[in-house]
N, C-alpha and C positions, 0 to 999 in steps of 0.2 A: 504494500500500500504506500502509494505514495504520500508523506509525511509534510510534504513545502506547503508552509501558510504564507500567502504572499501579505497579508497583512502581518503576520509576526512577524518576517522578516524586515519590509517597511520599519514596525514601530524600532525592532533592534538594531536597524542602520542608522534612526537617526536617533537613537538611545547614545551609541556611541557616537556620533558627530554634531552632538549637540553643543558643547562647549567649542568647537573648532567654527561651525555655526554662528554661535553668539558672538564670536572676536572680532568678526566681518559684518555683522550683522546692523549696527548703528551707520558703521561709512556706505555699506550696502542702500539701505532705506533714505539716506539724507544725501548723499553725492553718489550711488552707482546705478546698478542697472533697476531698481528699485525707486530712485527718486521721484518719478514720474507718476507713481501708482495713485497715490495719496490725495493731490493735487485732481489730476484723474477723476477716482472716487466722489471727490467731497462736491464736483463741479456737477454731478447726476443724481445724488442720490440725496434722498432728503435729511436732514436730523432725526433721530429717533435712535433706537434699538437695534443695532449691529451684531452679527457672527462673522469673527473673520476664522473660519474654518481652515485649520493648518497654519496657524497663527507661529509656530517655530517658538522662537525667544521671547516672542512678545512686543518687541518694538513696533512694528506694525501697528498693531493693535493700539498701545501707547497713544500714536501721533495721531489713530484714527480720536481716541477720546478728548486728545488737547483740540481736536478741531469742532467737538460739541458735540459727537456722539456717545452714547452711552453702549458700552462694546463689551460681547463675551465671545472670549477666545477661546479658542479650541485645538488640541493637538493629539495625533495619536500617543506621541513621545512621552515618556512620565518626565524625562529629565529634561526634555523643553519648559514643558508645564512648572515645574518645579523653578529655572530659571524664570521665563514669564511672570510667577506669582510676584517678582521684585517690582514690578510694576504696577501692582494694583492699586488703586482707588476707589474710591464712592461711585466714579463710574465706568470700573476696567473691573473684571473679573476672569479668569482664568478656570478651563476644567480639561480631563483629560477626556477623551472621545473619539471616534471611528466616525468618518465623514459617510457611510453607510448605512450607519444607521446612529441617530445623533442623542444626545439624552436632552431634544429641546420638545416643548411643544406642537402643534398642528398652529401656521401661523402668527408665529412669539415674533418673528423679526420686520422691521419694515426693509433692512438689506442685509446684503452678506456680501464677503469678501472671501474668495478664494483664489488664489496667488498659486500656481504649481503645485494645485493640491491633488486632482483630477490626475495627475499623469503618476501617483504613488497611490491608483487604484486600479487593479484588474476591471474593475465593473463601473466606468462610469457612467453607462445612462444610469446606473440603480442609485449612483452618486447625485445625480441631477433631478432625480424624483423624490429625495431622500430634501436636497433643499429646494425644492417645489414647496416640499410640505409642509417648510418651518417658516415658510417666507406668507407674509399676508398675499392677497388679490391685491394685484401693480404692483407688487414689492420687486428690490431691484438685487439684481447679481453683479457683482465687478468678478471676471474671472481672468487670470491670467495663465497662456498655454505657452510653453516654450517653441521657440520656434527652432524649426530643424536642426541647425547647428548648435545648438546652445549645450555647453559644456555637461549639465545632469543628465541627456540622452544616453550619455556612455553607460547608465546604469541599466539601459534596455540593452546593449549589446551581447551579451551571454544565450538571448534568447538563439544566434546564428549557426550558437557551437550546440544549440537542444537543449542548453540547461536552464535554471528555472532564473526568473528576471524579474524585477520589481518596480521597474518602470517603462511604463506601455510609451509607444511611438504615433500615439495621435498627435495630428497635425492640427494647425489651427483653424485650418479650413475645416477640415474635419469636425472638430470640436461645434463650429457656429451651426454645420450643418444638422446635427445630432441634435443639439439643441433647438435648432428652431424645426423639428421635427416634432419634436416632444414637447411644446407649451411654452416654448420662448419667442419672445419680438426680440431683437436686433436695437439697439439704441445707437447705442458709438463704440467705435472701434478707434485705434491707436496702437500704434509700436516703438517699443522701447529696442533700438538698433545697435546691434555687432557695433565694438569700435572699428573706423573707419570708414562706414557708410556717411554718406553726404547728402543733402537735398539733390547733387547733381548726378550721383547712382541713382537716384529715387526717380528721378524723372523720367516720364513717359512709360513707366511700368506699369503692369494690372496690381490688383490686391493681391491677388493669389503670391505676385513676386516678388512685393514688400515684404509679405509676410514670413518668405522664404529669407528673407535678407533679415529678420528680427532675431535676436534675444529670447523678447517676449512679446507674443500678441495679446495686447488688452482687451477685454471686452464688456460692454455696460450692457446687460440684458436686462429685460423685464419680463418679469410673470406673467403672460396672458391670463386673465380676471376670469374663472372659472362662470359658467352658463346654469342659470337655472336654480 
């Protein structure tokens, strides 16, 4: 019988590289490939009650509450969680959880955030049903997909040699398609770009080849408001 839990294995890669993680993790979110998110965020979705699901160290999360949300994080990692908790406040709370199946309510949030969370699950349409159901009618998603090249890919590669792999290879085209298949509108998109890209690569390309040229591809979705 085969034995590989692709989420045990998930929570115990980033068990250990959680501290390795969190070192990067402030320059990451305020000057790297992360600056962009936040700003991003706060420009669509409205104040209220936030899940940023896969919340890591927590910083994220943090800069989401200095900006007026009221924010509960979430990570499979205990030793994230555990880091994270440094940050809490009256209106930052921290829990540990599986974006699969979450320990929130039916409609507790008016948004969520998920940052490269989707690609450290085997099953994400069951991911994207899972925050359908925590999110009200109009409630909004910021999700972020890595785009092709982007350095954490490497963790799908084992799947070439047959052996077991913990991070899938959806693309981000992929990802918007899945989604707007399954109860999502499209708001705004954005991409956080490879160093060395310029406005003057960017030009005259489709989406599809920007998004091949990204880091990460953002995305602001909304809940289609359920009928009847």
């Amino acid at each position: 019988m085969n034995s590989f839990s692709w989420d045990q294995e998930s929570k115990r890669s980033w068990d250990l590289n959680a501290e390795s993680w969190h070192s990067n993790s402030k320059n990451m979110w305020l000057h790297g490939s992360r600056k962009e998110i936040v700003p991003f965020f706060t420009k669509y979705v409205p104040k209220g009650l936030i899940a940023d699901l896969g919340c890591g160290d927590g910083f994220g999360s943090s800069l989401l509450s200095k900006n007026g949300y009221e924010v509960i994080g979430m990570d499979i990692s205990d030793n994230m969680v555990k880091l994270a908790r440094n940050y809490e406040n009256d209106n930052l709370t921290f829990v540990q959880g599986n974006i699969l199946k979450t320990p929130f309510e039916d409609r507790q949030f008016k948004g969520i955030l998920a940052i490269n969370s989707l690609e450290w699950t085997e099953r994400p349409l069951i991911a994207l049903n899972e925050i359908k159901r925590i999110l009200t009618n109009n409630g909004y998603g910021c999700f972020g997909i890595l785009g092709p090249t982007a350095k954490p890919r490497i963790n799908s590669f084992p799947r070439l040699e047959e052996k077991e792999a913990i991070c899938n290879t959806m693309m981000p085209w992929e990802f918007e398609k899945l989604a707007i298949r399954h109860g999502w509108e499209k708001v705004a998109e954005t991409n956080v770009y490879k160093r060395g890209v310029t406005e003057q690569h960017l030009e005259g390309l489709s989406n599809e080849l920007k998004q091949a040229l990204s880091f990460i591809t953002l995305f602001i979705l909304k809940k289609v408001e359920l009928k009847g």
